[in-house]
MARKEDO-166694 format. One line per 3 residues: their letters; for each residue x, y, z of N, C-alpha, C. Coordinates in steps of 0.2 Angstrom, whole numbers. Atoms other than C-alpha are relative to their C-alpha. Example, Ala and Ser with C-alpha at 12.3 -4.5 7.8 and 13.67 -1.06 7.14 Angstrom:
<nodes>
as> 4/-6/0/62/-22/39/4/6/0 ~ -4/-6/-1/68/-5/36/-4/5/3;
</nodes>
This chain:
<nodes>
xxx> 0/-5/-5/-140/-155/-5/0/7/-3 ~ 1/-8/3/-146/-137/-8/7/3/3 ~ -5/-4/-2/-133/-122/-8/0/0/8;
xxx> 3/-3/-7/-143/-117/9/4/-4/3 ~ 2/5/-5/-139/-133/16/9/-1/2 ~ -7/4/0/-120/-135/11/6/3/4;
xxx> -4/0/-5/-105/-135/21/6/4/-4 ~ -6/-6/3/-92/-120/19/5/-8/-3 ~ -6/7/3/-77/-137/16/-2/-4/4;
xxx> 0/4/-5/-77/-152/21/5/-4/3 ~ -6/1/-5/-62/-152/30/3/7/2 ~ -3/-7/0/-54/-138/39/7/0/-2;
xxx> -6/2/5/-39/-138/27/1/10/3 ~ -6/-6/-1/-32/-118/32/7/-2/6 ~ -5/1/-4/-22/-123/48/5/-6/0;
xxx> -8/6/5/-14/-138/38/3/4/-5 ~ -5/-5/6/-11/-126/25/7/4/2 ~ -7/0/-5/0/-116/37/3/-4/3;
xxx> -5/6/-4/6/-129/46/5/-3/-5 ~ -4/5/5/14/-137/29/5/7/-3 ~ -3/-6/1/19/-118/26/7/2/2;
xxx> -6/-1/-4/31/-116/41/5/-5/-2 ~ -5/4/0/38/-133/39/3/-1/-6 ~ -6/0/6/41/-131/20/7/7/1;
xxx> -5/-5/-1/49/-115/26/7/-1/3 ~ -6/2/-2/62/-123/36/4/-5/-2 ~ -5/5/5/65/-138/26/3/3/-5;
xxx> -3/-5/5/69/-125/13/6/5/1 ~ -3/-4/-1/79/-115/22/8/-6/3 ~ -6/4/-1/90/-131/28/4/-3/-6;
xxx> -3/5/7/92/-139/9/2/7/-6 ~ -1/-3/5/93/-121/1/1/8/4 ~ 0/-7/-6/99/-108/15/0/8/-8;
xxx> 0/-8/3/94/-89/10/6/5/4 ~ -6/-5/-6/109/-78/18/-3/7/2 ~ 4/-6/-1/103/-64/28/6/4/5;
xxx> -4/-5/-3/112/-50/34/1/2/5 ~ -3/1/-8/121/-48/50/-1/6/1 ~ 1/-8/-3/116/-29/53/-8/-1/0;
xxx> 7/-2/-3/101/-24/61/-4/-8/0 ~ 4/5/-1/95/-42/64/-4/1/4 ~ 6/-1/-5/86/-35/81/-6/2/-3;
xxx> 5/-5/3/75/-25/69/-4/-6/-3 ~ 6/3/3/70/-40/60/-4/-6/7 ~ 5/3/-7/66/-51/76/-4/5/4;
xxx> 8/-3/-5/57/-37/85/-7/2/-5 ~ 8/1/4/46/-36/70/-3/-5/-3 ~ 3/6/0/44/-54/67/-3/0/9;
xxx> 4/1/-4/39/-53/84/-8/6/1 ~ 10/-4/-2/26/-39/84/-5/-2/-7 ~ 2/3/6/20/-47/69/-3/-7/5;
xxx> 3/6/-5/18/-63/80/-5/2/4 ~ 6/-3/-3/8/-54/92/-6/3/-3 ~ 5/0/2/-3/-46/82/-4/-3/-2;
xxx> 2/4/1/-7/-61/74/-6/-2/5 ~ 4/3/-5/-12/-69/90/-7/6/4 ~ 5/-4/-2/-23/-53/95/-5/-2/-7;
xxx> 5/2/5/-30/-54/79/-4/-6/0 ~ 2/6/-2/-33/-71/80/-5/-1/6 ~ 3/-1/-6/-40/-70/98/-9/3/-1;
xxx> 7/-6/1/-53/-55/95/-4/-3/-7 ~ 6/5/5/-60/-65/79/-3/-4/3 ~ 3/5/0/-63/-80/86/-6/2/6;
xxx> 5/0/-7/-71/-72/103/-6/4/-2 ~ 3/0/2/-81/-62/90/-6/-5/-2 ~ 6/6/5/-88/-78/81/-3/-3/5;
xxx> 0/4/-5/-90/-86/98/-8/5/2 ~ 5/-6/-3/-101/-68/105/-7/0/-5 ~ 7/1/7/-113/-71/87/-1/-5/-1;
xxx> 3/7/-1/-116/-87/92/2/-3/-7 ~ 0/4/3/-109/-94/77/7/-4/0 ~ -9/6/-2/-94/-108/72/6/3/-2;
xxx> -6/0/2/-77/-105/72/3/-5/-4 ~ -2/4/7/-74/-120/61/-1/3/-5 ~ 3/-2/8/-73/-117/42/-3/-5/-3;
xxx> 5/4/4/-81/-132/40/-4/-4/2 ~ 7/0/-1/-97/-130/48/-5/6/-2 ~ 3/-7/0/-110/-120/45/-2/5/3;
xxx> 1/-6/-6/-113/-103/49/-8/3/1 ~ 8/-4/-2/-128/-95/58/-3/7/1 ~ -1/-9/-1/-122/-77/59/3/2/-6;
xxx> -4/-1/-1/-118/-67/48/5/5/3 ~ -2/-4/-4/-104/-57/57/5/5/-2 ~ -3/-6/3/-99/-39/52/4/3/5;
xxx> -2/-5/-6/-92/-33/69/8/-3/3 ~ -4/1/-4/-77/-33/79/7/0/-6 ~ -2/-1/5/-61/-36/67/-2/-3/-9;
xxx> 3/4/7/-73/-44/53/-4/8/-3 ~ 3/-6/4/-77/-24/50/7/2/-3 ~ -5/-1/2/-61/-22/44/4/-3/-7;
xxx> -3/6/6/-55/-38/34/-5/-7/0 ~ 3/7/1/-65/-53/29/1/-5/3 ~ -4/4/-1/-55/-65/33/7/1/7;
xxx> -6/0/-7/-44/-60/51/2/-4/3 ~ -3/5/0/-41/-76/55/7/-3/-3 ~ -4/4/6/-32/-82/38/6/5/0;
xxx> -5/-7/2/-23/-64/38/3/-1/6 ~ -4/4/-5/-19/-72/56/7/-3/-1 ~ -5/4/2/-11/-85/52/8/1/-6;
xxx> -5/-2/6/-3/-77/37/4/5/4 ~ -5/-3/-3/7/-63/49/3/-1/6 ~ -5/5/-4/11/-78/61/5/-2/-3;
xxx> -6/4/4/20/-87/48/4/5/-4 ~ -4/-5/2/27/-70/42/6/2/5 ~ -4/-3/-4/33/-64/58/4/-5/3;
xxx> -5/5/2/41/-83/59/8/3/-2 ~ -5/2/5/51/-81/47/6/9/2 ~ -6/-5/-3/59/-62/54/1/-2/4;
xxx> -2/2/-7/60/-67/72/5/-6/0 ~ -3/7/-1/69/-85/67/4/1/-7 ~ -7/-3/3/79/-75/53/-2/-7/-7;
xxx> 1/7/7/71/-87/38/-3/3/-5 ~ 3/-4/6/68/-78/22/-5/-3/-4 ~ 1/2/5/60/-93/15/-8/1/3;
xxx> 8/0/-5/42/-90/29/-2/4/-4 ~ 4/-5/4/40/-75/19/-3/-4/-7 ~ 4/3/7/37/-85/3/-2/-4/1;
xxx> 6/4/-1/27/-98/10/-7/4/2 ~ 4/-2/-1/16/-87/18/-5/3/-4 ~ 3/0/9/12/-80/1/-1/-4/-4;
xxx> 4/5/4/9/-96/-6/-6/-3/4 ~ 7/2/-4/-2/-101/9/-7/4/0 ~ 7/-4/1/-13/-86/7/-2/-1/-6;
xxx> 5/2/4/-15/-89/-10/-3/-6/-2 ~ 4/8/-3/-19/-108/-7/-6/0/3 ~ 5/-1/-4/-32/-103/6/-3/6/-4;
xxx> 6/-3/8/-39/-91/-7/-4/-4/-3 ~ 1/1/7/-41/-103/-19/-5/-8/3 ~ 3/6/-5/-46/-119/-5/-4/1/3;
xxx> 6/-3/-6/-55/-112/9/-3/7/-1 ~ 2/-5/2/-61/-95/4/-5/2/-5 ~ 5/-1/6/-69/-95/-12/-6/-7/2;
xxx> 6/4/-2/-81/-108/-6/-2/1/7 ~ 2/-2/-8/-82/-101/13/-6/4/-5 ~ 7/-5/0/-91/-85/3/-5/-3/-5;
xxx> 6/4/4/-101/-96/-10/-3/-2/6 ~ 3/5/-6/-107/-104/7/-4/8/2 ~ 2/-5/-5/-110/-87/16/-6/4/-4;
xxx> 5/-4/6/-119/-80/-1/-7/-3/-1 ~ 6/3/1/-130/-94/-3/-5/1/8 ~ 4/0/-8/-136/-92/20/-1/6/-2;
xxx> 1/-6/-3/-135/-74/18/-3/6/-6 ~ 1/-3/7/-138/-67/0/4/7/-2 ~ -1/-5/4/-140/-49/-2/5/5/8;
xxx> -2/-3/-8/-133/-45/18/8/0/-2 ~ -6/2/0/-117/-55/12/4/6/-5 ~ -1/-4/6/-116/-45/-5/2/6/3;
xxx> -1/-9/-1/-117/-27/3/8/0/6 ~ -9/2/-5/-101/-34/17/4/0/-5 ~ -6/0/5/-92/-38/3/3/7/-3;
xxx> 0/-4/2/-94/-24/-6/4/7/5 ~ -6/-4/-5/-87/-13/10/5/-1/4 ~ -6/4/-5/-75/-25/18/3/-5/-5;
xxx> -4/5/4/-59/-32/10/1/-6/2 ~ -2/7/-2/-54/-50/8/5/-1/3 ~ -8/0/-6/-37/-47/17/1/2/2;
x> 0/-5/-1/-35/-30/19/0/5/-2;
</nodes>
């Protein structure tokens, strides 16, 4: 199978990645609690929750992008478009940046120091798993279109 032809992954491994994120974060916080400071706890829940929110708008306004550019929201089909609009002018990846200031604002809102360190190791999991073959994939459909996106739009933020 040609570059053209291949499939960003062949499984959509990001929303397991997270998924296995949170729950290490809770198994970790029942086998090796982190102590967290009894002042200003509202501060950390109202910003684990607008953290959460954000996510979700984030999340939302991508996929309704990818959806308007007729192409897939899976990561592991091929894409048809590529799509520089909506929050794809800002961050490459606003989905995965998604999911990463869910499982951030997790972990302020539910008061679990350890979401913040999985969330960091999820992103760079998903860097290293879905990401760097998403834009091999996007490079090889799209070339020099893809090239000149990159070059003005970060991979995170």
């Amino acid at each position: 199978m040609n570059a053209y032809r291949m499939k960003p992954l062949a499984f959509p491994w990001p929303p397991l990645i997270y998924g296995a994120a949170i729950a290490a974060a809770f198994l970790l916080q029942a086998w090796f609690p982190l102590a967290v400071s009894d002042t200003n706890i509202w501060i950390a829940r109202a910003a684990g929750g607008a953290l959460i929110v954000t996510a979700i708008v984030l999340d939302v306004w991508a996929m309704r992008t990818l959806l308007d550019s007729h192409t897939t929201i899976m990561p592991n089909r091929c894409s048809t478009h590529l799509v520089t609009s909506g929050p794809y002018r800002f961050t490459r990846n606003p989905i995965y940046l998604g999911y990463t200031l869910a499982t951030a604002g997790m972990g302020l809102a539910m008061l679990n120091p350890w979401c913040l360190v999985t969330a960091t190791v999820a992103a760079v999991v998903t860097s290293i798993v879905a990401i760097k073959r998403e834009e091999l994939h996007l490079l090889s459909r799209f070339g020099i279109d893809f090239e000149r996106y990159c070059t003005g739009t970060s991979r995170w933020i």
